[in-house]
N, C-alpha and C positions, 0 to 999 in steps of 0.2 A: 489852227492852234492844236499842238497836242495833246491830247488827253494822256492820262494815267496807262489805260488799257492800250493806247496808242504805242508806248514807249515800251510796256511790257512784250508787247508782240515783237518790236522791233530788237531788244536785248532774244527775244525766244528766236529771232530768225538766226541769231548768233551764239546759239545756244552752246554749241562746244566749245568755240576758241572763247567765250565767258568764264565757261568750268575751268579751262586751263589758267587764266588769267586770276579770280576769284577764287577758285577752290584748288592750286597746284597742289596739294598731297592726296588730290582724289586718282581715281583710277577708270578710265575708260571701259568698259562691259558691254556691248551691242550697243543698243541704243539708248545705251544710260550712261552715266557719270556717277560713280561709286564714293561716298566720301562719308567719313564718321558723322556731322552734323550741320548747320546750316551756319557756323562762324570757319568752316573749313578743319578741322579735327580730322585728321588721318581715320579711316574705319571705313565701317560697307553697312550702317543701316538708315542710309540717306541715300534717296537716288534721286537724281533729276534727268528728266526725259529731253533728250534732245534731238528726238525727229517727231514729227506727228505721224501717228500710227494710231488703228482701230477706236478711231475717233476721240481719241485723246491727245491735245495739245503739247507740242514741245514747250519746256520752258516751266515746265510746272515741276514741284519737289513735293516729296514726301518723304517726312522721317517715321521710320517704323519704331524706334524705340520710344520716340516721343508721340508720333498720333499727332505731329506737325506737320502742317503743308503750305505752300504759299508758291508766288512765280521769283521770277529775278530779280526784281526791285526789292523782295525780303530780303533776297540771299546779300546782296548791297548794303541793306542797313544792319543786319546781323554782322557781318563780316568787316563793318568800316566803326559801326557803332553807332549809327548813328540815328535819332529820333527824329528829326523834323525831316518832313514830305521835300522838302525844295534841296536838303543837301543831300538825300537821296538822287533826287532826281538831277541835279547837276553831275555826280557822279558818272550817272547812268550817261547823257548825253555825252562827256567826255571819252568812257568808253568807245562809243558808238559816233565821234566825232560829230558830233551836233556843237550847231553854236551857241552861246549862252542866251541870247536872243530869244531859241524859242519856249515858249513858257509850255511849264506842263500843268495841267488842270487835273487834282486827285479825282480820281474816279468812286464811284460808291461800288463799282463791281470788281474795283479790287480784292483779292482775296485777300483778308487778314483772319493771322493765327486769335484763336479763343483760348490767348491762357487760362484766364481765369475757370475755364471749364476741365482745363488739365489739372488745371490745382484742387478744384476740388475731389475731382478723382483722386488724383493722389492722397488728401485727406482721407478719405473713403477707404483708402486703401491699406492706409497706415493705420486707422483706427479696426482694423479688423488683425493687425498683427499682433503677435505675444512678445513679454521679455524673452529674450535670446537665453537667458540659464538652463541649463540641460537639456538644451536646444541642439537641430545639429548648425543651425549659426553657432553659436561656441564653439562646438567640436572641429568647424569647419576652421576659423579663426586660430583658436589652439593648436590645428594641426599645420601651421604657418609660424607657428610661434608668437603670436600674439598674445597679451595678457592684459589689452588696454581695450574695455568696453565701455559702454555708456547708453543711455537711454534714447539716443537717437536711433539705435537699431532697434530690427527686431524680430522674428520669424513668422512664416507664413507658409504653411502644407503644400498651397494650391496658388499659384499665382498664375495669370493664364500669360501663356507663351507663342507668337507665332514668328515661324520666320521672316526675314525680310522679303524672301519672295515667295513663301506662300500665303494662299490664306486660313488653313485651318488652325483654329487656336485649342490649345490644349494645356492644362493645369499642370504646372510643376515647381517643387520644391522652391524656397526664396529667400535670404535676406533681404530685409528693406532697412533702408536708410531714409529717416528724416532731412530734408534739405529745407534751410531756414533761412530768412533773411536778418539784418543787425537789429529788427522790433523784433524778432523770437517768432516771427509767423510762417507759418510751414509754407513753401511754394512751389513744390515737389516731393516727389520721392526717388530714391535711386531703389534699382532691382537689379542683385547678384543673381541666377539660377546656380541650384545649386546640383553637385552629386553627393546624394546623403551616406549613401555607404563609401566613398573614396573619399567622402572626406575634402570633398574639393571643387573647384567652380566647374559644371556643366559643363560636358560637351556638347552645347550648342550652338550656333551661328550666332555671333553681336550674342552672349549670355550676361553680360553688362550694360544697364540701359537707366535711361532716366525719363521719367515723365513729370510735366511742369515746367518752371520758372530757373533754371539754375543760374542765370546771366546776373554775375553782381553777387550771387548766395552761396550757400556750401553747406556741407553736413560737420557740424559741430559738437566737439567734445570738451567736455571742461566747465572750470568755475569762470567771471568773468576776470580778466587783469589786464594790466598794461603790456604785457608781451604778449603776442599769439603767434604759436606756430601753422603755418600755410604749407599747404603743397599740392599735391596733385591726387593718387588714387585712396579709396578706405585705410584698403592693405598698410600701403606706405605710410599715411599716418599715424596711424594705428602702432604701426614697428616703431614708432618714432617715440609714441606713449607708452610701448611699453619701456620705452629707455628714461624718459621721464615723463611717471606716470601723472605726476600734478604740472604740466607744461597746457595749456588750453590750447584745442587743434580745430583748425579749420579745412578739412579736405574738399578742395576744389573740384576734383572724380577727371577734371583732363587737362591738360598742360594750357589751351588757348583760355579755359574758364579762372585757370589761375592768375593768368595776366588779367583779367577782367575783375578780381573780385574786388568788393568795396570794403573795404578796411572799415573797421567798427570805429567811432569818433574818439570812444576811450584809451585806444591801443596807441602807443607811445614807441613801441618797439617791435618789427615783426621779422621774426623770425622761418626764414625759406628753404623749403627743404625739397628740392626740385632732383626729378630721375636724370638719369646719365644719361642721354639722350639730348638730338639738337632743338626740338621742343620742348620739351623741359629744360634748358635753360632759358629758352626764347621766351617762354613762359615765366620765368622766374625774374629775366630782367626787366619784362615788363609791367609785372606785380613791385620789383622795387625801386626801377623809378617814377613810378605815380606814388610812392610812400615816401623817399627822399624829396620827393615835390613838393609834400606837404608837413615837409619837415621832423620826418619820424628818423628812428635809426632803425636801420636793414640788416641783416645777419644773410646771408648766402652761406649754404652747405649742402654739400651733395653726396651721392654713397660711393663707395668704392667698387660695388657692383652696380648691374642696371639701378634698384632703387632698393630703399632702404627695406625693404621684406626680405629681399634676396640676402643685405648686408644680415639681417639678423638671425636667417636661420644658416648662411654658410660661416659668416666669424662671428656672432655673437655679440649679446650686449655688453657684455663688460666691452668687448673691444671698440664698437659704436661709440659708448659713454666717452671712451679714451680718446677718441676723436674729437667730439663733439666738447670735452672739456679744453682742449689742446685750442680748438680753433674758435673756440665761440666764449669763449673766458670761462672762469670761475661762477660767471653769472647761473650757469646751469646746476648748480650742485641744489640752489631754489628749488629746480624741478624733479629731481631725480629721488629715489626709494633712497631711505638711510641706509648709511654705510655698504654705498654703490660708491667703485672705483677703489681704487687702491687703498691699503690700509694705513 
């Protein structure tokens, strides 16, 4: 009878054509597999090892921005969604041409992720940050053209930083972002590095990262209503508020978390504001037919550049709003600053 650890070994002997199969926008590196996070997110600070080498097992993942690690059977249920042990582990057999016959027995030496010890850091982390007001978060934000803040952010001197592949960590500049689930309880945080005199995000490697819970959650701005606007990065939303600044936002931070997020039970309407890109909209139709399913109405809009930050600092909000009036109806004038759009 197989065991848990049984089947993990045997997905780690198949460790590459795996990545290819589960994670296709990752990227091959020596003897790693490059990919933004463990639901398959395009990026480089997730690697999963697929040879064994200096006594370290193929088959095992580490995210650096989160402080996640696990084998292949995580990367299955992250990536399909899925929670119970058996449809994990069917999966995994199918890959691996097993027959459904043989039973898998979970194992207690499976590795599993300790959110709950990310989330508290994250707490930790957030309650050591300031309001962003004369902050260079503002400064940073404003020099984007942004003019829609809220209490989810907030600033931080020293946030410690290390590469994906090294190990020394060193303190640097930060916006942080509250990430919250539909009871208001924090289960992350996101982390901008910043550059404080340019006024602009770090040149560093992966300088965008999240640690915690974001599956299902997102960083929230706004009062509560029956519309909520969705989409993918701060930035993006952000541009979005500043176009209507009383519109309530839920920024997802990556096109597969957008398709994942759980729509709050009050929301009636939601509103998607997805990047020009072919995950973001993959993202976007995924977020609206699990809302059409549950019988909400769905708005899709997208920017005329990559995404709406670019739209707002090359053509600007009045021209945004003109769009956003033309295609999403009269409903938006609700959200927008008086005597915005035409006279």
């Amino acid at each position: 009878m197989e065991s848990a650890s049984d089947l993990a070994e045997a997905l780690a002997a198949r460790a590459e054509p795996f990545c290819r199969a589960y994670l296709p926008d990752g990227t091959l590196q020596g003897d790693y597999w490059a990919v933004g996070d463990a639901t398959g997110t395009p990026g480089q600070s997730m690697r999963v090892r697929l040879a064994d080498r200096c006594g370290r097992s193929a088959g095992k993942w580490r995210d650096y921005a989160t402080a996640e690690f696990g084998d292949l059977l995580d990367i299955i249920a992250h990536v399909k969604g899925l929670s119970d042990f058996a449809d994990v582990a069917s999966e995994a057999r199918a890959f691996l041409g097993h027959t459904d016959a043989q039973r898998v027995e979970p194992s207690a030496k499976t590795p599993a992720i300790q959110q709950s010890d990310l989330q508290e850091k994250a707490r930790r982390l957030l309650g050591t940050g300031k309001p962003i007001a004369g902050t260079p978060v503002e400064a940073y934000l404003k020099n984007r053209g942004i003019r829609r803040f809220g209490r989810a952010l907030a600033w931080h001197p020293n946030v410690f930083y290390r590469a994906p592949r090294g190990s020394k960590m060193s303190p640097e500049p930060a916006m942080l972002a509250s990430i919250t689930d539909n009871a208001g309880r924090t289960t992350g945080v996101a982390r901008t590095w910043l550059d404080v005199e340019r006024r602009c995000v770090a040149d560093l490697e992966d300088p965008k990262r999240v640690m915690g819970t974001l599956y299902g959650n997102a960083v929230r701005f706004g009062r509560r209503d029956s519309v909520l606007g969705c989409g993918e990065g701060l930035e993006t939303m952000l541009s979005v508020g500043t176009v209507l600044p009383y519109l309530p936002l839920a920024a997802c931070l990556t096109a597969t978390h957008l398709g994942l997020f759980e729509i709050p039970d009050h929301v009636a309407e939601v509103w998607i504001f997805h990047d020009e890109d072919e995950a973001g909209r993959l993202g976007a139709a995924r977020l609206a037919r699990r809302a059409r399913k549950s019988g909400r109405r769905v708005v899709i809009h997208g920017p005329v550049f990559n995404d709406f930050n670019d739209d707002l600092t090359d053509i600007g909000e009045e021209f945004i709003y003109g769009r956003m009036l033309h295609e999403i109806g009269p409903i938006v004038e609700a959200f927008a600053r008086p005597g915005m759009g035409p006279a």
